[in-house]
N, C-alpha and C positions, 0 to 999 in steps of 0.2 A: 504494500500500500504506500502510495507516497506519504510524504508528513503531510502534517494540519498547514494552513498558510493562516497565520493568523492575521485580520486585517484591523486598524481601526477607523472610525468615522471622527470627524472634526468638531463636533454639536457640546465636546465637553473640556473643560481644563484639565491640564495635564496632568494636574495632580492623584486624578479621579478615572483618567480615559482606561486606565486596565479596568476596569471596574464594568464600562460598556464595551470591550473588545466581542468580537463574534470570529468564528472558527470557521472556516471552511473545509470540509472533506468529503469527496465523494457526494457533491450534492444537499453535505448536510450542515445544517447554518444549528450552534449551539449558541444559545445569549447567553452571559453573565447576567447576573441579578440585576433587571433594572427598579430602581426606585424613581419616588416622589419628585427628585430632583428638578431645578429651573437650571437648565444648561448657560444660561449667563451668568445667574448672581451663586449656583451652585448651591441655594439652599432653597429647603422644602419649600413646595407651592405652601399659599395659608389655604387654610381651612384646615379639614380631619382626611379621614383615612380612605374617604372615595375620591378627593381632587389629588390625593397621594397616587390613589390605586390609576386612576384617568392618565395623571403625567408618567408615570413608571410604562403603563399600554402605550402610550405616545412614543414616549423612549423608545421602546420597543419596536415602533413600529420604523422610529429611522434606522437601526439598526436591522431588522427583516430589508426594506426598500435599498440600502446599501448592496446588501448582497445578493441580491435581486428574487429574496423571496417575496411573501408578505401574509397576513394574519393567515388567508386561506390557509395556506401549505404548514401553520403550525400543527405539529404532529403530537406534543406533549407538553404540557406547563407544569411549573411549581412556583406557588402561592407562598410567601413566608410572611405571616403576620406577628405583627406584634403580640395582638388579641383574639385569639380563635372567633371568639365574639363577633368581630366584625366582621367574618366570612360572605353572610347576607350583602352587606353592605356592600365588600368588593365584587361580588358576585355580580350587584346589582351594573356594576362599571363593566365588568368584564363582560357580559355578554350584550352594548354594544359594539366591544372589538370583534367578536367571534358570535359563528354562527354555525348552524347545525350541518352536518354531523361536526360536533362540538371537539377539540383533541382530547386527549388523556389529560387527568390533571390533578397533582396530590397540593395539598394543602398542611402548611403545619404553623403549630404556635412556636413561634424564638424567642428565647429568654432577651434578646437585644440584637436588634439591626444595626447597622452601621452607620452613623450617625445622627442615630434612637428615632429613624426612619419607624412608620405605623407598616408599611408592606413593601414588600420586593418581592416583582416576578421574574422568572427568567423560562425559554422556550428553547423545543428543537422545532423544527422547522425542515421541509425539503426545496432546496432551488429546482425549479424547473414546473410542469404540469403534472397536476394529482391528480388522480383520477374516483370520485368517490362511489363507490357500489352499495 
């Protein structure tokens, strides 16, 4: 197999950008955990844990369109919440990004996000046409 090419996009300070890199191999686009983030000022959007959950799927969605996939082609997510709680809530955000047949997708509470972020999602994804049955 060849190696991964690792690529980044430019949406984030350097400080941060391993954080949003995405993988390529074979087709297959892996995201690092995106959060809430505002890719200018680099701190969480205001409000709570759905305009968290909306900027992190936005996130998300430059880094699919980079590698020229996009939400369709995600094959798998994970959900890390602050607050199991709020699952409803991000739920509520995430299925305007996604739509049915819906991917895989586990969910978990963490003792602490990364920069005491409320949720980070991160996705597999395939470049190219899916075909769904």
């Amino acid at each position: 197999f060849p190696s991964p090419t690792i690529l980044f996009i430019g949406i984030f300070a350097e400080d941060v950008k391993q954080w949003y890199q995405r993988r390529v191999r074979e087709a297959v686009v892996s995201t690092q955990s995106t959060g809430g983030l505002d890719a200018k000022t680099m701190q969480f959007v205001d409000g709570g844990v759905q305009d968290q959950a909306r900027r992190a799927l936005e996130n998300m969605g430059h880094i699919l369109e980079a590698a020229g996939s996009s939400f369709d082609n995600v094959v798998k997510t994970t959900v890390l919440l602050k607050d199991i709680e709020d699952f409803a809530k991000v739920n509520e955000v995430y299925a305007t990004f996604f739509s049915a047949p819906y991917p895989a997708r586990a969910a978990y509470q963490c003792a602490n996000l990364p920069k005491y972020g409320l949720v980070e999602i991160e996705a597999v994804a395939v470049v190219g046409e899916v075909e769904n049955q």
